[in-house]
Residue, then its C-alpha position, 0 to 999 in steps of 0.5 A: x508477489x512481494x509488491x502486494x505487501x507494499x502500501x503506496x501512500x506516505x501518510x501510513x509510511x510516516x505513521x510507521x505503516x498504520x493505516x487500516x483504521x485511520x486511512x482517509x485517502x484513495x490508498x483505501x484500496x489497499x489498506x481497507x476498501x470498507x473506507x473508501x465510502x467515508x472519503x470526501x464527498x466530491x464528485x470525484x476523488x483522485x490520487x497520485x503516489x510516487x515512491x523512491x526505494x533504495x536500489x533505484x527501485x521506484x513504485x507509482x501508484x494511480x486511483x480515482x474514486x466516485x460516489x455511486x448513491x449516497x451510501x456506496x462508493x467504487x474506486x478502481x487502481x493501478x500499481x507498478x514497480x518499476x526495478x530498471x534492468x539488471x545484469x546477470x550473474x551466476x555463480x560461475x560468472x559472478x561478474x556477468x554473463x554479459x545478458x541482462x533481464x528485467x523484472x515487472x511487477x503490476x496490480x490493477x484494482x477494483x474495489x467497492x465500498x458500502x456503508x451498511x449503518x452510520x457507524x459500520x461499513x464493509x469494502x471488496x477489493x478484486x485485483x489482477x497482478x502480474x509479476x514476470x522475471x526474466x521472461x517467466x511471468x505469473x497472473x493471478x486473481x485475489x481479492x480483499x476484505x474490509x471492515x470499518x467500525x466508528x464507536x463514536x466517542x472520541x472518534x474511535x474506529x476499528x478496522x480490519x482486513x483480508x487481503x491476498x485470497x486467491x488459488x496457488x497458480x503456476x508461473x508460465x514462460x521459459x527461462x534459459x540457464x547456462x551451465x558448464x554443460x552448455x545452455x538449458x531451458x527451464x519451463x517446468x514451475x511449481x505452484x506459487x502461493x501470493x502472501x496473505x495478509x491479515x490487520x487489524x488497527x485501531x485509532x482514536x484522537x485523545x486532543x481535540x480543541x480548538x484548531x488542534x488535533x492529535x490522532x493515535x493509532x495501533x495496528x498488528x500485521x499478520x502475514x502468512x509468509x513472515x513473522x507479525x509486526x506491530x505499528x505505532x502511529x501518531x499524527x498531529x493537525x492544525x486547523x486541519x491544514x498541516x499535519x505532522x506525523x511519525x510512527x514506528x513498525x516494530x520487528x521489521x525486516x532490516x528494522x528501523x534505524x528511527x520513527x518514520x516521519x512526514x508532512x502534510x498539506x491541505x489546500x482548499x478551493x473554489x471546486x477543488x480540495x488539494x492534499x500533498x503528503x511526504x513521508x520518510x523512512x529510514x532502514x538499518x542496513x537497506x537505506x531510505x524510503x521517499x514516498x510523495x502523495x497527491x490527492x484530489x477531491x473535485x467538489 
């Protein structure tokens, strides 16, 4: 359940993972459902989110949005990884046995958002994921939490998020191992625990004039499996059509070889409000990250 830990949108990637507080997209459902009440207000909102990993490893992201009264809002959300098939190997045929197996990862999301006062606003995120490995799967139901707070002065906002809660559960399935000994079944699994997360971030935009705008943000990742990291963000727009952004996560698995970087986009309508963003990251030993971004807002 590793996927869960993943965010889906390139904005938070160019900005170094940094989105609990500043996120502005349907990627809310991930990162703080409490903010998926302040996205624009059109009759609907939409989202498109394809990744390309190192590995050939590729996750697509999908989620639609509407406003449900003035103050709330409900979003609903699927994501998948998509790993190819692979070739076994063991450590007596290091080469191959000749079998394959695939691996299939999925999450479909739920979330509502409220905002309780003019500046605050909360967010409940239900999922269903499901992760199978060469025929053994594991389902669970976990849930997230998320706050939103805009002081007001220099729009500086705070978030925080629970994500992950839910029961240990058991994988179920067979799986078959061979052995010196001749083929064995495998189908007694221990209790497995999804990794929980908590953030907390904060962002402000210390330029404001005229037809540029400069945001900067901080956020701490607390995972229950890992070791915490530390993201740094920053995105600079122009007549809040371009924007230009990067970022830097530090104490990251296979670190970053440099700040993460990325572009955006912003294209007004008659009835529709486009925007398309790029983000790139580039890891030490495991390669890049491509990650493209497509939001919709019917008005």
């Amino acid at each position: 359940m590793q996927f869960l830990k993943i965010a889906p949108d390139a904005r938070s990637l160019s900005m170094g993972n940094s989105g609990v507080a500043t996120v502005q997209d349907l990627s809310a459902i991930y990162w703080n459902p409490a903010a998926i009440s302040y996205l624009d207000t059109g009759k609907v909102n939409a989202m498109l989110a394809h990744t390309l990993y190192f590995g050939d490893v590729q996750a697509n992201y999908a989620a639609v949005a509407k406003r449900v009264g003035q103050l709330s809002s409900l979003a609903i959300g699927v994501m998948s990884m998509q790993y190819g098939t692979m070739n076994e190997t063991t450590e007596f045929d290091p080469k191959g046995t000749g079998r394959t197996f695939s691996v299939t990862s999925y999450a479909i999301h739920l979330a509502y958002s409220r905002i309780l006062t003019q500046n605050f606003s909360f967010g409940l995120n239900g999922k269903f994921a499901n992760e199978g490995f060469a025929g053994v799967q594991i389902n669970n139901v976990l849930f997230d939490l998320g706050l939103l707070y805009n002081i007001g002065v220099m729009n500086t906002r705070f978030g925080v998020s629970f994500s992950n809660f839910g029961f240990n559960v058991s994988p179920s399935g067979s799986v078959t191992l061979i052995k010196f000994s001749g083929e064995q079944e495998l189908n007694n699994f221990t209790d497995i625990s999804v990794p929980a997360l908590f953030r907390i971030g904060a962002a402000f935009d210390p330029l404001k004039r005229g037809d540029h705008r400069i945001s900067v943000s901080g956020q701490l990742n607390h995972p229950t499996d890992n070791n915490e990291t530390y993201a740094l963000g920053s995105e600079y727009s122009y007549l809040n059509l371009a924007f230009f952004r990067t970022g830097y996560e530090f104490k990251s698995d296979a670190g970053y070889a440099f700040p993460s970087v990325g572009l955006g986009m912003k294209l007004n309508w008659r009835f529709l409000v486009t925007r398309i963003d790029y983000g790139f990251l580039a890891k030490n030993t495991l390669g890049n990250v491509n990650r493209l971004t497509l939001s919709f807002t019917l008005k």
